[in-house]
MDTraj code that builds the backbone (N, CA, C; nanometers):
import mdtraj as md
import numpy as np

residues = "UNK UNK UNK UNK UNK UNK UNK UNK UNK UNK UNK UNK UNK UNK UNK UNK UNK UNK UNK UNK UNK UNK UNK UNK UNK UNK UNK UNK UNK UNK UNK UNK UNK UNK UNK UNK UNK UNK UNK UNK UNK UNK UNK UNK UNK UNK UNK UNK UNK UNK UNK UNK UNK UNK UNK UNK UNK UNK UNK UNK UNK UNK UNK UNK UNK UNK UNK UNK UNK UNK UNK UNK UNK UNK UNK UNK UNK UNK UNK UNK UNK UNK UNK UNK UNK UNK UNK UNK UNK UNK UNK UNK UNK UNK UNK UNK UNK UNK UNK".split()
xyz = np.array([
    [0.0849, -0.1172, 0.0000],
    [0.0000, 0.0000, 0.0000],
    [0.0896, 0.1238, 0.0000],
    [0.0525, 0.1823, -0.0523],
    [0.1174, 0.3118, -0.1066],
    [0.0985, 0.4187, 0.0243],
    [0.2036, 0.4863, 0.0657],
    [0.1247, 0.6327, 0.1487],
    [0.0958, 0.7289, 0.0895],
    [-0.0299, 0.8049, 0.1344],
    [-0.0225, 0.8920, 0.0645],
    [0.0150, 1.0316, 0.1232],
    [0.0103, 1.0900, -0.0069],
    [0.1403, 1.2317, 0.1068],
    [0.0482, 1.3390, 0.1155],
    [0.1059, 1.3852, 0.2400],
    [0.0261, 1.5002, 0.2808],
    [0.0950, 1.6221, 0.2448],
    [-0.0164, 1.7792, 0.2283],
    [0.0314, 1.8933, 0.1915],
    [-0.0647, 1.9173, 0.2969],
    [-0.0657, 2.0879, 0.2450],
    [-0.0952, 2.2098, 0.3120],
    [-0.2332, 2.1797, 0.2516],
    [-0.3677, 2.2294, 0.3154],
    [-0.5127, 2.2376, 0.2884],
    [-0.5574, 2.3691, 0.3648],
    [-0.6440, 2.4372, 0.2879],
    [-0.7172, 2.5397, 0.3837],
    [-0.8535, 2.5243, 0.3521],
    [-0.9227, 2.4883, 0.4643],
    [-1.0955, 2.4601, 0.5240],
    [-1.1215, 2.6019, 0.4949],
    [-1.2060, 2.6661, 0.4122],
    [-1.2978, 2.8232, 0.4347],
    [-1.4331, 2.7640, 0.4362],
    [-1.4369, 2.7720, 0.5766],
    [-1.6153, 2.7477, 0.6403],
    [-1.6477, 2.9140, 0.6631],
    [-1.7911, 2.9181, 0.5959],
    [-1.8972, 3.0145, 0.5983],
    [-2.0228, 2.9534, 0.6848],
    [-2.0099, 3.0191, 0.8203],
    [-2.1326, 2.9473, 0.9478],
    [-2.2012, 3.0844, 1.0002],
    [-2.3199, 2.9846, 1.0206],
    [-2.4034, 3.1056, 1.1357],
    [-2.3249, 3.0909, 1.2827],
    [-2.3210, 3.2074, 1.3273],
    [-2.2601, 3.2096, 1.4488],
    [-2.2843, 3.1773, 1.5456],
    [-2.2288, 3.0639, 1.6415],
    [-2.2824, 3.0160, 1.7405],
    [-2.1924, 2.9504, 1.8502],
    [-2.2221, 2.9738, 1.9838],
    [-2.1118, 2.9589, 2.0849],
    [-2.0126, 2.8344, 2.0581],
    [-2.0757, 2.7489, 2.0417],
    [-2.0135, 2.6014, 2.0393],
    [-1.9198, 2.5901, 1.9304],
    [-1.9706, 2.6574, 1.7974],
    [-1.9483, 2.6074, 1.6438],
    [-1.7859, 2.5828, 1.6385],
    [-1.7060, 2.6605, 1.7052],
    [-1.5411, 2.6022, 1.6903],
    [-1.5078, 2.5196, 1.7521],
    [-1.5628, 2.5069, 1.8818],
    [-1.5632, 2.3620, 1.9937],
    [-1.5969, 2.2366, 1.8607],
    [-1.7264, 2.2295, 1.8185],
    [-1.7473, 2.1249, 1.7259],
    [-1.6545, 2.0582, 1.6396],
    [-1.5774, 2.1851, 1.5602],
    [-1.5385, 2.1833, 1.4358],
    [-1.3568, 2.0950, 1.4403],
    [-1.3377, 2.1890, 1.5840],
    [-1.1942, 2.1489, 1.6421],
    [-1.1868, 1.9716, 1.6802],
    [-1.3266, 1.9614, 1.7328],
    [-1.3360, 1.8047, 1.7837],
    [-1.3588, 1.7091, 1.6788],
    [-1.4134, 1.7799, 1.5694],
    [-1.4175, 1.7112, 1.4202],
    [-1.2670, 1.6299, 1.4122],
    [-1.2082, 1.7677, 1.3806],
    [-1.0313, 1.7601, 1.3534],
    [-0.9276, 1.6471, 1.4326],
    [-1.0054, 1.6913, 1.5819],
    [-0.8889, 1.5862, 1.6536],
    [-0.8982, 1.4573, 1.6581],
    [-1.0375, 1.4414, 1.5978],
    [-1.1524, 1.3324, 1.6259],
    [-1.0270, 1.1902, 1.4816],
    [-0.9961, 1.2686, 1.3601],
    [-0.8850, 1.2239, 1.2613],
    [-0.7615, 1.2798, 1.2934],
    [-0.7008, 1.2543, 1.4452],
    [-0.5871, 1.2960, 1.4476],
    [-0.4773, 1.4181, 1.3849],
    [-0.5541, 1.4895, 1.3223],
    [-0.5108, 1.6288, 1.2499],
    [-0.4526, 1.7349, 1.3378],
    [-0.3348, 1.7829, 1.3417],
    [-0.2965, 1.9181, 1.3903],
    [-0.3419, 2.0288, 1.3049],
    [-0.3908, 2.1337, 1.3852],
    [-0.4426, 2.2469, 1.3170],
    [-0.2974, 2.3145, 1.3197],
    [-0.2327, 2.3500, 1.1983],
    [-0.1263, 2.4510, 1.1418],
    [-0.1616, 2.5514, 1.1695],
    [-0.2728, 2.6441, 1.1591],
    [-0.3404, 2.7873, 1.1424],
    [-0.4823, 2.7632, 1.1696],
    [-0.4892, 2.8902, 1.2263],
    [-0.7234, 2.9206, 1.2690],
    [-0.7333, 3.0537, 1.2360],
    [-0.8453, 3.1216, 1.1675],
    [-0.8355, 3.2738, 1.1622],
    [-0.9819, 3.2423, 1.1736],
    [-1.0002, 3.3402, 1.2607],
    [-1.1728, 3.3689, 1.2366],
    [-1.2421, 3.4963, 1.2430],
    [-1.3445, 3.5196, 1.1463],
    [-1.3833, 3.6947, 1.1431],
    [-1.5393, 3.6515, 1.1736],
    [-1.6071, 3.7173, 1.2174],
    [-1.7085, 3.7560, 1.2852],
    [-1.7386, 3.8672, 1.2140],
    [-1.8470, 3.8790, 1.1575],
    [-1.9520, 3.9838, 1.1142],
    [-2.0529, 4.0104, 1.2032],
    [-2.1145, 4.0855, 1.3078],
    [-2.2286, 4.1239, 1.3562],
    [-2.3396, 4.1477, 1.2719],
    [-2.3223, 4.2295, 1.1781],
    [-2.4404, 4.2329, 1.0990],
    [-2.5312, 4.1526, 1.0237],
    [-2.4287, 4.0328, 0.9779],
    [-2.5098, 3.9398, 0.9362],
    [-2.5126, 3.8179, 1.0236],
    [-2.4487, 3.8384, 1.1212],
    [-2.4187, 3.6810, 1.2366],
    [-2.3737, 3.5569, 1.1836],
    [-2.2490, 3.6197, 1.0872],
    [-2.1915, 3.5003, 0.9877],
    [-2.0821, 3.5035, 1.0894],
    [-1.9985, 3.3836, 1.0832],
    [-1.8372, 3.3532, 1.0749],
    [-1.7884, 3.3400, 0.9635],
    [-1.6581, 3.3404, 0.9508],
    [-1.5828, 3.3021, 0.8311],
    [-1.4425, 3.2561, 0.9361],
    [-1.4567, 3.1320, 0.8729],
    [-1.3404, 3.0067, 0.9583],
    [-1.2661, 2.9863, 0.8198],
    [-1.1018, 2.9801, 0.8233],
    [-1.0160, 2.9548, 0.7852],
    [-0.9076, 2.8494, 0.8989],
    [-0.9165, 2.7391, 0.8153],
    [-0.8321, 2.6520, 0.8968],
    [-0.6787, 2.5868, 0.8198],
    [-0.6072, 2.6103, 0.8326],
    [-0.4952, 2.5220, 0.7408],
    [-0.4408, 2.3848, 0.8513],
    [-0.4886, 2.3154, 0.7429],
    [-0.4350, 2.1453, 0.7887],
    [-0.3287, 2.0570, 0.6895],
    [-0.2539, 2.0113, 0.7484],
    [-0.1238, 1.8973, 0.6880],
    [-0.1999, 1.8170, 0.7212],
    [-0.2415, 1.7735, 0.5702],
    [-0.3250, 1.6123, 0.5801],
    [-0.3494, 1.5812, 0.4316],
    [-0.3477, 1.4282, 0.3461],
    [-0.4254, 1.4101, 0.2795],
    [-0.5207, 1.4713, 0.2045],
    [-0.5567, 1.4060, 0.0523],
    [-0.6608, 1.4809, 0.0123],
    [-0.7856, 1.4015, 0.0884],
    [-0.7538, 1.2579, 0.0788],
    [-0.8830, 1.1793, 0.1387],
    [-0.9347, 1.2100, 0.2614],
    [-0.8322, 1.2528, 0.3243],
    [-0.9099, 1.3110, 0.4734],
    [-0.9572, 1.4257, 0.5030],
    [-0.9068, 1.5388, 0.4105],
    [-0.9780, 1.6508, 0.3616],
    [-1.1089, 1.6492, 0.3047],
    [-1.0884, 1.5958, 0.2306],
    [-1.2272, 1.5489, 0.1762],
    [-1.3391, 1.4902, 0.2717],
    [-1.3146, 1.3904, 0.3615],
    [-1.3893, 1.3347, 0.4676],
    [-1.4698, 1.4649, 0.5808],
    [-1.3229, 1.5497, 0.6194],
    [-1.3592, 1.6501, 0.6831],
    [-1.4681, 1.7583, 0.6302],
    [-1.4434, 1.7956, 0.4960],
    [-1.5386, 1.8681, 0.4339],
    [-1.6980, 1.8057, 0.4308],
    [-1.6881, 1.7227, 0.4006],
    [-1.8351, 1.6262, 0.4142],
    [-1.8766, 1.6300, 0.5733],
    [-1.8559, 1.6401, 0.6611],
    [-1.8417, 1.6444, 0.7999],
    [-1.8922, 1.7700, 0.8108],
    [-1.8064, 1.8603, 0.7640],
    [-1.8563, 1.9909, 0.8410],
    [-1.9403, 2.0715, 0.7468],
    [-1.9991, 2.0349, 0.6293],
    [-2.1238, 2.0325, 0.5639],
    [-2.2348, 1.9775, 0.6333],
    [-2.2580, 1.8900, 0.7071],
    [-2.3388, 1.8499, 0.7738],
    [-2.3969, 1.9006, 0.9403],
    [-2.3043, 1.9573, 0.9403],
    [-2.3176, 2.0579, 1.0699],
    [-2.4417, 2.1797, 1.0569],
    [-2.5391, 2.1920, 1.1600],
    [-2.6446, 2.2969, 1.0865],
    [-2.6362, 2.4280, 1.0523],
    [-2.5365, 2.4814, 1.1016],
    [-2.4826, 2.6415, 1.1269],
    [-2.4237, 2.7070, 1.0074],
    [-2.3946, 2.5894, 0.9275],
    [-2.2668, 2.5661, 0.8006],
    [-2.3424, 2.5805, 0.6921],
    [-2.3085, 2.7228, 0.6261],
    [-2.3410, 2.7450, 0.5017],
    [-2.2899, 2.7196, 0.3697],
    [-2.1482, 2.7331, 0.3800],
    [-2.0728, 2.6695, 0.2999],
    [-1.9323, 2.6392, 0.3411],
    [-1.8660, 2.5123, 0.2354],
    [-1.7394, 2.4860, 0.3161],
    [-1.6553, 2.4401, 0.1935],
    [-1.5367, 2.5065, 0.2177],
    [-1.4510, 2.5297, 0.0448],
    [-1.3065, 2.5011, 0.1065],
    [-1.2363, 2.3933, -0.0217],
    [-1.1207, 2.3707, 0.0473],
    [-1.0087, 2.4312, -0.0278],
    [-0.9162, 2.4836, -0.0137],
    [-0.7983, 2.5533, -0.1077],
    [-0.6710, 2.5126, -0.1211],
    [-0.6196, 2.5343, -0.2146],
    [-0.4729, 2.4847, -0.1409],
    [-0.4200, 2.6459, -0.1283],
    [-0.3262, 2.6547, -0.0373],
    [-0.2588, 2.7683, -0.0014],
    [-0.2597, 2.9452, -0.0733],
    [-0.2084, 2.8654, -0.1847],
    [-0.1578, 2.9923, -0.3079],
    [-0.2978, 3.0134, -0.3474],
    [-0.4115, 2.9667, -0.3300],
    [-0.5138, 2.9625, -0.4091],
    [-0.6106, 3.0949, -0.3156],
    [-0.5848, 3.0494, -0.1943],
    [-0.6956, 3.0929, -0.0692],
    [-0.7755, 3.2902, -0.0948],
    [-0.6190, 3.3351, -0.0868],
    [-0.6593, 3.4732, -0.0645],
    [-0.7554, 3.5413, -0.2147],
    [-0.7567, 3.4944, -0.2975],
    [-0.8294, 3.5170, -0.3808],
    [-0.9583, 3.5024, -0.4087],
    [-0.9851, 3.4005, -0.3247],
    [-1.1019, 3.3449, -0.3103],
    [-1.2220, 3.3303, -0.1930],
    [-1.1278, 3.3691, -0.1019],
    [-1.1535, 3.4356, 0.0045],
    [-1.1880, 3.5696, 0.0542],
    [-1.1627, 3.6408, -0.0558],
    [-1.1611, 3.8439, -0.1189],
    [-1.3311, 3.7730, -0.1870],
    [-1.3179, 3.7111, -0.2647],
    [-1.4763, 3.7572, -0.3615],
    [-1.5428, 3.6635, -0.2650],
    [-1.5193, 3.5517, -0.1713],
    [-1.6477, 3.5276, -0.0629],
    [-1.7161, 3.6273, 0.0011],
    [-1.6037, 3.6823, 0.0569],
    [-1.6441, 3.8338, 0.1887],
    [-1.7665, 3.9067, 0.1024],
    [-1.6913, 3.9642, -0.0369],
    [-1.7405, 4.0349, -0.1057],
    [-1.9216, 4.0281, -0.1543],
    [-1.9158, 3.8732, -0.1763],
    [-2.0637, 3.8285, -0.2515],
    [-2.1184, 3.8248, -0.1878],
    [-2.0942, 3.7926, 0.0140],
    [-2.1700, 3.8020, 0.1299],
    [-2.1995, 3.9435, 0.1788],
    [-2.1578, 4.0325, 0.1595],
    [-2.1695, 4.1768, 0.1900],
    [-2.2523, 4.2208, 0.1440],
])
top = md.Topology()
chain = top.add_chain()
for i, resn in enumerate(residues, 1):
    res = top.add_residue(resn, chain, resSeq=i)
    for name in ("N", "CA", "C"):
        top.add_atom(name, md.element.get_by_symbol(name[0]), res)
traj = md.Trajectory(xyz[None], top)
């Protein structure tokens, strides 16, 4: 069996805001043995959104697992995975289309 190799991933979860929602998301993570590399989180009041940015060293398959996971969460509006170089670009016209 082959290993497969891990890179850099960035989680951009778009959630309704709610006390627990990073408690959840974190226990997701540890739940597949994953170290979180990076967390950024912005808070909008006006619309009672989050915007979660997570970077994880892991697999695509377990990325993938995780994304399906935290799609299923009720708070979770959308959940987009990037690789690194990709993020800030895409992350500029999210903010933007939610505004």
């Amino acid at each position: 069996m082959s290993k497969r190799k891990n890179k850099n991933h960035i989680l951009s979860i778009i959630a309704k805001d709610n006390p627990r929602l990073i408690t959840r998301i974190t226990n997701i993570i540890a739940k597949h043995c994953i170290n979180i590399e990076m967390m950024n989180t912005t808070r909008f009041p006006s619309t009672c959104l989050i915007f979660i940015n997570i970077t994880l060293k892991t697999n695509d398959e377990k990325i993938e697992t995780l994304r399906k996971q935290f799609e299923k969460i009720v708070e979770t509006i959308e959940v987009q995975v990037f690789e690194p170089e990709k993020c800030l670009k895409k992350e500029a016209k999210n903010v933007k289309n939610i505004l």
